[in-house]
C-alpha positions as CSV (number, residue, x, y, z in Angstrom):
1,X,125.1,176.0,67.4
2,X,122.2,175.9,69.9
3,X,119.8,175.6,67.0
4,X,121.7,172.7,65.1
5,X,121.6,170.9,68.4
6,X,117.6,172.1,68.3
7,X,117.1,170.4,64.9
8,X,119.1,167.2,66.1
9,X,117.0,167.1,69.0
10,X,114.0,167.3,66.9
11,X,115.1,164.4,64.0
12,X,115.7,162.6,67.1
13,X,112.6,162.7,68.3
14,X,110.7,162.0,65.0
15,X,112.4,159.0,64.4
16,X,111.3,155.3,65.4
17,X,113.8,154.2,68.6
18,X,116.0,151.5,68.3
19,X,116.7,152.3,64.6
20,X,119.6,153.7,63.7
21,X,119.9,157.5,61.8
22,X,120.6,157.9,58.0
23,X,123.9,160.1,59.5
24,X,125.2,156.6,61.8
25,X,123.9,157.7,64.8
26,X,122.7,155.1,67.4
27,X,119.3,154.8,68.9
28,X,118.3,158.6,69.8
29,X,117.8,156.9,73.6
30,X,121.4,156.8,73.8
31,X,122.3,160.0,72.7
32,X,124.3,162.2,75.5
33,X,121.3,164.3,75.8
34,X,118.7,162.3,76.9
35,X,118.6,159.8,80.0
36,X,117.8,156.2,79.6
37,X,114.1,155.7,79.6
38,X,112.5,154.6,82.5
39,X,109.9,151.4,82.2
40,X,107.4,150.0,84.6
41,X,106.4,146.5,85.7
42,X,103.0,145.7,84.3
43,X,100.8,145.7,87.0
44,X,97.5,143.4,86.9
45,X,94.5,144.6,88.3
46,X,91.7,142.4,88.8
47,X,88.3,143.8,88.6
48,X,85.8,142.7,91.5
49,X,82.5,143.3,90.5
50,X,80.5,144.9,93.1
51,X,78.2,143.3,95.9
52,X,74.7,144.4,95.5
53,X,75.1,144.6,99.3
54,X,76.2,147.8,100.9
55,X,78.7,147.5,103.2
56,X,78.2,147.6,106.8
57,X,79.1,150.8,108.3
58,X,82.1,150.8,110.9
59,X,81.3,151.2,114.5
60,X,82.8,153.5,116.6
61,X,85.1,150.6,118.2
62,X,86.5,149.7,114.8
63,X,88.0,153.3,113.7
64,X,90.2,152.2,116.7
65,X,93.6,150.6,116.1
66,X,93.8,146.9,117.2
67,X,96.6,148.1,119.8
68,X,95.0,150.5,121.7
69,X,91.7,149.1,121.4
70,X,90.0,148.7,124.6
71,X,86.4,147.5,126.4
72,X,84.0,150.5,126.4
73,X,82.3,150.5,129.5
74,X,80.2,153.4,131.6
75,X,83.1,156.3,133.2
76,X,81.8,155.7,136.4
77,X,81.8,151.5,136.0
78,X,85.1,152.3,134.4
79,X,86.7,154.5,137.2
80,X,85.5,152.1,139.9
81,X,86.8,149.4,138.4
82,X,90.4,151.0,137.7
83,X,90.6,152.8,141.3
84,X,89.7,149.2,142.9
85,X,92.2,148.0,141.4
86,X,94.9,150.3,141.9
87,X,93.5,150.5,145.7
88,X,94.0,146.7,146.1
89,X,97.6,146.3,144.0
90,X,98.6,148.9,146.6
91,X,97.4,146.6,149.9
92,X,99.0,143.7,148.5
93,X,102.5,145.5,147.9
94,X,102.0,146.7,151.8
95,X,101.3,143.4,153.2
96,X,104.2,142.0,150.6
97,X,106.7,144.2,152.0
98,X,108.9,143.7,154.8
99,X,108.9,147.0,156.5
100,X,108.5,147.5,159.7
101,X,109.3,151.0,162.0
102,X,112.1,151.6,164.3
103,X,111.9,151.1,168.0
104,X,108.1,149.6,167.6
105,X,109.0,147.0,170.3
106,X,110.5,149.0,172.9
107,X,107.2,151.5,171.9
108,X,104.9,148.6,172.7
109,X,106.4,147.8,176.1
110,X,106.5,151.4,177.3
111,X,102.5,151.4,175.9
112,X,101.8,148.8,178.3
113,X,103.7,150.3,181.4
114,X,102.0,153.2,181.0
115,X,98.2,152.0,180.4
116,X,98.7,150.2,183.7
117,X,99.8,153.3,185.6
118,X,97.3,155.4,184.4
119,X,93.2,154.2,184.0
120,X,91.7,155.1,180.6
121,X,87.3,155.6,180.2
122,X,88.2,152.6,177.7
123,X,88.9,150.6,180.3
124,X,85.7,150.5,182.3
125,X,83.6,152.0,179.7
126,X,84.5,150.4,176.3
127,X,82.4,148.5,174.3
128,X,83.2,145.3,175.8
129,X,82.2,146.3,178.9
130,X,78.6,147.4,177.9
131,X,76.7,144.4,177.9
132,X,74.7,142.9,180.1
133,X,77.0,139.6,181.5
134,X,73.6,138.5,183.3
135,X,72.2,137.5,179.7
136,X,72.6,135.0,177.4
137,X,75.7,135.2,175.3
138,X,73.2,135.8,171.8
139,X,72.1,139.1,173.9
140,X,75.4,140.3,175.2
141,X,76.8,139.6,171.3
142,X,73.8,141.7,170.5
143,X,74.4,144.3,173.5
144,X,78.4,144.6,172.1
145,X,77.3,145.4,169.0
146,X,74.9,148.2,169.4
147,X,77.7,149.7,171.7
148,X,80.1,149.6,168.8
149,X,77.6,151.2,166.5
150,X,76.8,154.2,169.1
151,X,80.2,154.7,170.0
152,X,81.1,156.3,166.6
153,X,82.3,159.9,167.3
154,X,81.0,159.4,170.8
155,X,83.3,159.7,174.1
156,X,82.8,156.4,175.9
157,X,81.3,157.7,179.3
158,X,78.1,158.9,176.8
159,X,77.9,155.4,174.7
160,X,78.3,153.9,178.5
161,X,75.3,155.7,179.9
162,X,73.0,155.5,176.6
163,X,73.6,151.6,176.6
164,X,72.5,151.9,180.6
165,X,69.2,153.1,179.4
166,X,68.7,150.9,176.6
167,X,69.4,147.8,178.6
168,X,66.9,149.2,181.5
169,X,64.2,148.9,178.2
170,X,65.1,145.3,177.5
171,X,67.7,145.9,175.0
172,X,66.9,142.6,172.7
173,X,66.6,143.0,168.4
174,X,63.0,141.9,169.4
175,X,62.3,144.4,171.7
176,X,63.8,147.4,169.2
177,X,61.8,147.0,166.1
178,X,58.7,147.5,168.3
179,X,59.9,150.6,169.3
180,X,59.2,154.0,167.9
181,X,61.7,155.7,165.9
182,X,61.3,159.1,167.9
183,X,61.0,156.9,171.0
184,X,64.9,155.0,170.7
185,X,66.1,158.7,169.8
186,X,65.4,160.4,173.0
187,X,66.8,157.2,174.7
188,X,70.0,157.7,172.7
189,X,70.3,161.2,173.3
190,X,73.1,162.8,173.6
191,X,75.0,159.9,171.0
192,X,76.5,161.9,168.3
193,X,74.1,161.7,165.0
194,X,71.5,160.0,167.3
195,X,68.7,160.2,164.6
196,X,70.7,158.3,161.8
197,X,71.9,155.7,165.0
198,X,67.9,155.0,165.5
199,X,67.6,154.0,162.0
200,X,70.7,151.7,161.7
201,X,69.8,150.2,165.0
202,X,66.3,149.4,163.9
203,X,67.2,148.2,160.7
204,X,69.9,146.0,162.0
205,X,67.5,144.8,164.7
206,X,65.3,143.4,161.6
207,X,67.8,142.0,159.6
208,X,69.0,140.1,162.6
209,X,65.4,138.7,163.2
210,X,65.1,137.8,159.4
211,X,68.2,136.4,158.9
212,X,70.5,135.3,161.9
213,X,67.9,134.5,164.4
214,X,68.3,136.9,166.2
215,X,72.4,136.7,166.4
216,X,74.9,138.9,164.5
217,X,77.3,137.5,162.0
218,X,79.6,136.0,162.9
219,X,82.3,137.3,160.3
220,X,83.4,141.0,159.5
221,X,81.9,141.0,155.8
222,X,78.8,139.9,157.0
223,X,78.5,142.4,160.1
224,X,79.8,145.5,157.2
225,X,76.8,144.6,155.7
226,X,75.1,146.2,158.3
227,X,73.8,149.8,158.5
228,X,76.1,152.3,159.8
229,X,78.9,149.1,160.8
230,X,82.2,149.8,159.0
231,X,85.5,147.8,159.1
232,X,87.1,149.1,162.8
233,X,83.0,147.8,164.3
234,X,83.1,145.0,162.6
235,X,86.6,143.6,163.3
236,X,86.4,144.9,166.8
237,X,82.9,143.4,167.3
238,X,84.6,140.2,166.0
239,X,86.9,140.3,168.8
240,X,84.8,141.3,171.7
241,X,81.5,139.1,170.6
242,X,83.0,136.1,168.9
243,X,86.9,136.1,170.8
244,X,88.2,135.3,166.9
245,X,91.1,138.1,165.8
246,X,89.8,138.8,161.9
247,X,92.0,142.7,162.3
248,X,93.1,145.4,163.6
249,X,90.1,148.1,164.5
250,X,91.0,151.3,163.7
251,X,89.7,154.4,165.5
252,X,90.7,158.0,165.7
253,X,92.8,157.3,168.6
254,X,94.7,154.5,166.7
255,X,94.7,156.6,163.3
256,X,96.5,159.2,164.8
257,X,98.8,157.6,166.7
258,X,100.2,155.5,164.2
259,X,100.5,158.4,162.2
260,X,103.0,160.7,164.7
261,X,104.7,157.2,165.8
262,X,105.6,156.6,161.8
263,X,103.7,153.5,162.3
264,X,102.8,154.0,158.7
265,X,104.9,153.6,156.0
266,X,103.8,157.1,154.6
267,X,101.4,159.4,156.4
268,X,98.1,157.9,155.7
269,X,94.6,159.9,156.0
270,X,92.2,157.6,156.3
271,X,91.3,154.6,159.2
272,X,91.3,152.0,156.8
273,X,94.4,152.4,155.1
274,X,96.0,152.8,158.6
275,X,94.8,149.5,159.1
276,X,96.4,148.2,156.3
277,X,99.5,149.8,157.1
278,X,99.6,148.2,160.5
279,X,98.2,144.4,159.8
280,X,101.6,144.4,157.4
281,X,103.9,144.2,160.0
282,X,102.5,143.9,163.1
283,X,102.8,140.5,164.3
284,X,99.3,139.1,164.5
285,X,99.7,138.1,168.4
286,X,99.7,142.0,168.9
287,X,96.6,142.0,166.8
288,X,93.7,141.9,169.6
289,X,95.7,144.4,172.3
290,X,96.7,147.3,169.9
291,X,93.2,149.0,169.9
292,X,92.9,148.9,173.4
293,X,96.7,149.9,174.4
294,X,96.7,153.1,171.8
295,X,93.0,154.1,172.3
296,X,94.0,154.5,176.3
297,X,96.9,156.2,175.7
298,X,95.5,158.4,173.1
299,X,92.7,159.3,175.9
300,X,95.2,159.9,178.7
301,X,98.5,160.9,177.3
302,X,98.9,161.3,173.4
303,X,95.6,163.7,173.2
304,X,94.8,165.1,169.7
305,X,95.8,168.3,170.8
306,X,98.8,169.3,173.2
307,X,99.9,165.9,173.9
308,X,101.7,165.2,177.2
309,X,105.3,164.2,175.8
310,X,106.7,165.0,178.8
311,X,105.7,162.2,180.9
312,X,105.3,159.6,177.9
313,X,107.8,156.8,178.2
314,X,108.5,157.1,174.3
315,X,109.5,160.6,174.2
316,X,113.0,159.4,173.7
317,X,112.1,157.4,170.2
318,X,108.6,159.1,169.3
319,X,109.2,160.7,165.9
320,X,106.9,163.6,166.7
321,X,107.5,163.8,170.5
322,X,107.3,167.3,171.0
323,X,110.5,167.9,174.1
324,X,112.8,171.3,173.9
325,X,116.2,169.9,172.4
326,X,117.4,170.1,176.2
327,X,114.9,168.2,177.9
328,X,116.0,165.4,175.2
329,X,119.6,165.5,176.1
330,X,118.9,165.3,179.8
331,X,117.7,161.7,179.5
């Protein structure tokens, strides 16, 4: 049987399709044994002849996709750029937000009772009170300034005494670029990082002559353009020299402060963004007392280390007040 099916196959095969078999049988395609043949559309292909150009070789930018492809720019131009950015979207969702701390009134009002009943060196040593009031308001502008600059890292009764000896010299922008370096550095001695201080101060003294006559600037960007004067100088100085509130200046005192009283929204590590923190809900009529009400009280009461919770005012409210559980309960 197999082979009669074999030979059928083969006649079949030999045979033109469509016609039918001397024996009757239809078209071989639609025998049982085979499967209906399968036909293609004709497909025109054009023929381009080719350019006698060669083709311009792809760059590296176009072997990207067209969705991911992005500006290629230096890392470091290209990590400045994204960390700026991502640094300032975060400030404007702080000063967008409506948070503010618990208790921060009743805080401020204790801050005040107790910076009258106990003096702080800020209060008769502070920047503000280092000038000369006997000169003209240019020189005491002048003298507030280079007091904000020495004071960095410096307790106030050595800024206080260095600016004594500077104003016994003739303490004037014209006076200090005639000075020698090694000269203004034994005068500043024992200023924390008195070397680099002498070189800001003589540098400062120059661009003041050159380009303010003999003033400061009168806004913060301008006085950060200044050696060694960063954002808690310059919106201090702003305050002191000029009486115009531009910010919050932010010390170590302050910084820390804020920090234990949750003053922040989350801890913070650096000055600035403490400032940021606080300028976004602070009302700006506490603006130009905060530095001087926390700075005292850091000095005198809420000292880096082994603060004096027991006779702070706060110690009720202060997240980090640092009271046994029955002190607390006895007030």
């Amino acid at each position: 049987m197999s082979s009669g099916l074999s030979q059928k196959l083969k006649r079949a095969a030999s045979k033109p399709a469509g016609k039918k078999s001397a024996e009757g049988n239809d078209d071989p395609s639609k025998s049982p044994y085979f499967s209906p043949r399968k036909t293609r559309n004709k497909i025109k292909i054009e023929y381009e002849k080719p350019s006698t150009v060669p083709p311009k070789k792809k760059s590296l930018t176009d072997k990207i996709p067209a969705e991911t492809k992005q500006e290629i720019s230096p890392k470091n131009s290209t990590k400045r750029s994204s960390t700026s950015q991502e640094e300032h979207s975060d400030k404007a969702d702080i000063k967008n937000s409506k948070w503010e701390p618990a208790n921060w009134q009743e805080i401020i009002a204790n801050l005040k009772i107790m910076r009258k009943s106990i003096p702080a060196p800020v209060d008769t040593m502070g920047c503000h009170k280092c000038s000369d009031e006997s000169a003209d308001e240019k020189t005491q502008r002048f003298h507030k300034l280079i007091a904000l600059m020495l004071s960095s890292q410096t307790k106030d009764q050595v800024t206080f005494d260095a600016m004594n000896r500077l104003k016994s010299r003739g303490l004037t922008p014209q006076n200090v670029i005639t000075w020698k370096a090694s000269e203004l550095e034994d005068i500043l001695k024992p200023v924390s990082f008195y070397k680099n201080k002498a070189r800001f101060i003589q540098k400062t003294a120059q661009i003041l002559i050159d380009q303010y006559d003999g003033d400061i600037p009168n806004t913060p960007e301008y006085l950060m353009k200044l050696p060694g004067v960063g954002p808690k100088m310059a919106h201090i100085c702003m305050n002191t020299a000029w009486n115009v509130i531009s910010g919050i200046g932010v010390d170590v005192h302050v910084h820390r402060i804020c920090n234990r009283l949750k003053w922040v929204r989350k801890p913070t590590k650096q000055p600035e963004d403490t400032r940021v923190n606080l300028e976004s809900w602070l009302p700006s009529e506490h603006w130009s007392e905060v530095n001087a009400l926390l700075v005292g009280f850091g000095q005198t009461i809420c000292a880096p280390i082994n603060p004096k919770c027991e006779i702070c005012l706060n110690n009720q409210i202060c997240p980090s007040a640092t009271l046994s559980k029955s002190k607390r309960s006895a007030k």
